[in-house]
N, C-alpha and C positions, 0 to 999 in steps of 0.2 A: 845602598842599603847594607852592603857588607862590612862598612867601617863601626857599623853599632852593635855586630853578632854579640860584642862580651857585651852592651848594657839596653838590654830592650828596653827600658823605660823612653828612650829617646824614640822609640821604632813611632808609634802612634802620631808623634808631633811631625816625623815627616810624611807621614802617609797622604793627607791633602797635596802638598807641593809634588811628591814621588809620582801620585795618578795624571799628574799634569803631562807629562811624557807619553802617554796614551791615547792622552783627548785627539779630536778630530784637528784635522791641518797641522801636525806636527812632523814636520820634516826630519826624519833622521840623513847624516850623512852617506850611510850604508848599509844593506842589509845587517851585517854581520855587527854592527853599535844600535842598529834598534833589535836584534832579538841580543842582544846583551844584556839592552836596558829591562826590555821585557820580562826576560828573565828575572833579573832581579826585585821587579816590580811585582812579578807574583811572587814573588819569596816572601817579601814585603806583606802582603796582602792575604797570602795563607796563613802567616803567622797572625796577623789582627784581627781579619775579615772572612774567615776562609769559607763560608757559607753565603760569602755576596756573587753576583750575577755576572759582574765585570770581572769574574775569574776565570768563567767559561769563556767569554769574549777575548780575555788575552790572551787564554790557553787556543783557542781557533788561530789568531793572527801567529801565535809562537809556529803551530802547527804548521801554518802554510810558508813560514822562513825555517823551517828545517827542513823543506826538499829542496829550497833556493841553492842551486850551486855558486852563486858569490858569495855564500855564508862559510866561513872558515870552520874550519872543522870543529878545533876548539868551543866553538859557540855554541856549534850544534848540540856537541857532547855535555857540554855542561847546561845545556836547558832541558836535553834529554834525562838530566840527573832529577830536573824537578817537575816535569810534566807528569810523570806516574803520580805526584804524587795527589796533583789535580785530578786526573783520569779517578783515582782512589775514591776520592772526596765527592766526585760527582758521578759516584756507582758507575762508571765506564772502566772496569779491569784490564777488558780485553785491549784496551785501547793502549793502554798504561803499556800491557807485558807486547804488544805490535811494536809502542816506542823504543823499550826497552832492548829488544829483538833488532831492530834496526839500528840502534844508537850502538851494539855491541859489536857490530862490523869494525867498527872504527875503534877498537881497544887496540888492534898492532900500527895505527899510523903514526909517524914517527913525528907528522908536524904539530901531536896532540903533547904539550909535557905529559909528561910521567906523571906529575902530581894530578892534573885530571884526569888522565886514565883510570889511575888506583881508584879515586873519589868515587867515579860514576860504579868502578865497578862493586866497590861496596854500598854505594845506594841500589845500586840493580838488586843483588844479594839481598838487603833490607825491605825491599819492596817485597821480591820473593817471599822472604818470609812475615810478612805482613799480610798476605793475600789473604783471601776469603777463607781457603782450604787450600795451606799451602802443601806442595809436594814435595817431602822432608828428604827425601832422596835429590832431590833437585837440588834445592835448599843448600844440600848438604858440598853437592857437588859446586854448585856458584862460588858457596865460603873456598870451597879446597882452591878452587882456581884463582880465587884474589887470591888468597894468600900466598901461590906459584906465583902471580908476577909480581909481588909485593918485594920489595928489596930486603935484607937479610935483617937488617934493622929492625924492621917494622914487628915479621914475625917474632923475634925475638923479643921483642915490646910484653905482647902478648903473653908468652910463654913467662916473663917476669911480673908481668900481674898476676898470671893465674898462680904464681907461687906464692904472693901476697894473701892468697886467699881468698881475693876476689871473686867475683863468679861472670868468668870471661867467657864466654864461648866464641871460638872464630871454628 
């Protein structure tokens, strides 16, 4: 599903074959290549369908391979990047900021790259301030700490957009 992020037009025509991954008897080789696939399956499927049935379904199964200790870290961390965003969608918050909360343990393991750490941690961040009633001090405080472990680069990104004019907030 990731290889189409720049041209969604393609997204729809594989969503039939992508759900086949799901169906009943389908063997994955390991925990941590079926909640991969999962993951990406509801990425898939929020972005098309995101008020179908089979999203609560995959987000349960996602659930139950993110306490799975064969599941690599990595795996965990990046479907924890997209379960709030289910949790959202099907009015369960609380559930979303419990994932989020648990998935944040694992921002100093060292067998996580750097590039998903950053990631989730700014979808945590965005979730945050996405919430119902979010708490802007909080908020505020999530952005300050991605941006701490963001490498020197990144912030600096930031700071040269907002000089463009743009209207950046980190």
């Amino acid at each position: 599903m990731f290889k189409v992020w720049g041209d969604f037009s393609m997204l729809r025509t594989l969503v039939p074959f992508a759900g086949r991954g799901f169906g009943e008897g389908v063997a994955h080789p390991d925990p941590t290549s079926e909640l991969e696939c999962c993951t990406g399956l509801l990425v898939c499927w929020l972005l098309t369908q995101p008020g179908d049935p089979r999203n609560g379904e995959l987000a349960e199964r996602m659930f139950a391979l993110l306490v799975d200790p064969a599941v690599h870290p990595t795996a965990r961390l990046v479907a924890a990047g997209v379960l709030p965003a289910q949790c959202q969608l099907a009015g369960n918050t609380s559930r979303g900021i419990a994932t989020r909360a648990d998935a944040g343990a694992e921002l100093d393991n060292e067998r996580i790259p750097l590039e998903h750490r950053l990631m989730w941690s700014y979808e945590a961040a965005l979730f945050s301030c996405l919430a119902p009633a979010p708490n802007h001090e909080a908020v505020a405080a999530e952005l300050a700490a991605h941006r701490a472990r963001s490498p020197g680069g990144i912030a600096t990104a930031c700071v040269r957009l907002r000089a463009t004019g743009l209207r950046v907030r980190v």
